[in-house]
C-alpha positions as CSV (number, residue, x, y, z in Angstrom):
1,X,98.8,98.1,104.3
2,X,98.1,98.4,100.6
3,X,98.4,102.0,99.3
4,X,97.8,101.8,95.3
5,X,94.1,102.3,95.0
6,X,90.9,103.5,97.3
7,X,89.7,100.0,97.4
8,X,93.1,99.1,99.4
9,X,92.2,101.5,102.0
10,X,88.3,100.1,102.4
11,X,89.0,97.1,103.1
12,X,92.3,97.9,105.1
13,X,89.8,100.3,107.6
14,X,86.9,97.5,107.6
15,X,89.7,94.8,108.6
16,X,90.6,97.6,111.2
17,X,87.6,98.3,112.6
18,X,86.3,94.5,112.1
19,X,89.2,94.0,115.0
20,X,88.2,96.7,116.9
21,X,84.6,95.7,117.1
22,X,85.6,92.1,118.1
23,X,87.8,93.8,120.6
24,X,90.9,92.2,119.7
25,X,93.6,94.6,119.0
26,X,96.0,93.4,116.7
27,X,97.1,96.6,115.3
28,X,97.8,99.9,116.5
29,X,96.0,103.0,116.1
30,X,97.6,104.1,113.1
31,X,96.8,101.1,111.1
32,X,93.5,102.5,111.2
33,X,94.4,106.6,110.9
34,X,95.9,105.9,107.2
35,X,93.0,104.4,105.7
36,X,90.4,106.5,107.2
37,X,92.5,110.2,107.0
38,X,93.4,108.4,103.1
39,X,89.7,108.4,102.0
40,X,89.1,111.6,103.8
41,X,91.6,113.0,101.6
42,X,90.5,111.7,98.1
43,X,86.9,112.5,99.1
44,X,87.8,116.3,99.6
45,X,90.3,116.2,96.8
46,X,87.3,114.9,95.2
47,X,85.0,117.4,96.3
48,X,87.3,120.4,95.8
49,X,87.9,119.7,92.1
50,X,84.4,119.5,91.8
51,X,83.7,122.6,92.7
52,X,86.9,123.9,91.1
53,X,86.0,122.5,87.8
54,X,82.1,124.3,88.5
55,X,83.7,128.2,88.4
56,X,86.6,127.7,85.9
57,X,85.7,125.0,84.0
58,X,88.9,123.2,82.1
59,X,91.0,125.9,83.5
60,X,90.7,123.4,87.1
61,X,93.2,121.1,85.4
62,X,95.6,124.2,85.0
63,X,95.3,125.2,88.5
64,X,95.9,121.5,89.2
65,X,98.7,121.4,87.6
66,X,100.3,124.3,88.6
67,X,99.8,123.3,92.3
68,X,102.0,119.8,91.5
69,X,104.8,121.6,90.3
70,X,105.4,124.3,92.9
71,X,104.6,121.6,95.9
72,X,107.2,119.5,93.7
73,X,109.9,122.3,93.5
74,X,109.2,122.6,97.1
75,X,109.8,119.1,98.0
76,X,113.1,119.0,96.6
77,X,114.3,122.2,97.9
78,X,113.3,120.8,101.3
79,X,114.8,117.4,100.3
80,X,118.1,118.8,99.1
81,X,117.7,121.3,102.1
82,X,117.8,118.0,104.5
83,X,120.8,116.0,102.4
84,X,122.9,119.2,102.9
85,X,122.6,118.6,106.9
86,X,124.6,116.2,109.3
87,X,123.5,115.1,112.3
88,X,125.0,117.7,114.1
89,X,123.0,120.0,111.7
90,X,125.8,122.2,110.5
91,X,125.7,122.2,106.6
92,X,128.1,120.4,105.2
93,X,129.6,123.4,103.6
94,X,130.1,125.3,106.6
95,X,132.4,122.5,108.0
96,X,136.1,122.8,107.7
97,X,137.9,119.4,107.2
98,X,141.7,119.2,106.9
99,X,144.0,115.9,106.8
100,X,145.4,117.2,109.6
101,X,142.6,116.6,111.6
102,X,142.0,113.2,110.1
103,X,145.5,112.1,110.5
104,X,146.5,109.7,113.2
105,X,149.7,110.4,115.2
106,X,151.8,107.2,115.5
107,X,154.1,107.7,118.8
C-alpha cells in the first residue's frame, strides 16, 4: 500500500477493484477502504479549502494553520496521556512500588 501521494491511492483502488471485478479476492476489504476513504478525504479537504479560501481569502491558510497546531497539541496530550498507562490502566504514578515487594525471599 503506498501512502505518499494521491496517485498511490489510484492505482492502489484500481488494482483493488480490478480483483474484485475478476472476482478473485486477494485482498481484504480494507485494502480497498484506504484508498477510496483516502481520496474522499483530499477531495473534501480539497473542496473545503476551496470554499474557505472564497469567504476569507488568504486568511484560509491562518485558519489552516491554526487547526494543525491545536489537533497537534491534542495528539500528544492523548499520546502522552496513553504512555502514562499500563496495561492494567492505572497511571504509572498512582502505582506504589517498594523493593520490598520486588525482593525475593530465599528460604
Amino acid at each position: 500500500m503506498r501512502m505518499t501521494h494521491m496517485t498511490g491511492y489510484l492505482t492502489d483502488l484500481g488494482v483493488y477493484i480490478g480483483y474484485r471485478l475478476r472476482g478473485e479476492i486477494k485482498e481484504d476489504v480494507w485494502m480497498g477502504i484506504v484508498p477510496a476513504s483516502g481520496l474522499a478525504v483530499f477531495t473534501l479537504g480539497g473542496i473545503l479549502g476551496l470554499w474557505m479560501f472564497s469567504k476569507i481569502g488568504y486568511g484560509a491558510y491562518d485558519v489552516t494553520a491554526a487547526a494543525y497546531i491545536v489537533l497537534g497539541i491534542a495528539y500528544l496530550v492523548h499520546q502522552k496521556h496513553i504512555n502514562n498507562m499500563n496495561l492494567d490502566d492505572i497511571p504509572d504514578d498512582e502505582q506504589v512500588f517498594s523493593i520490598e515487594n520486588a525482593m525475593v525471599t530465599e528460604d
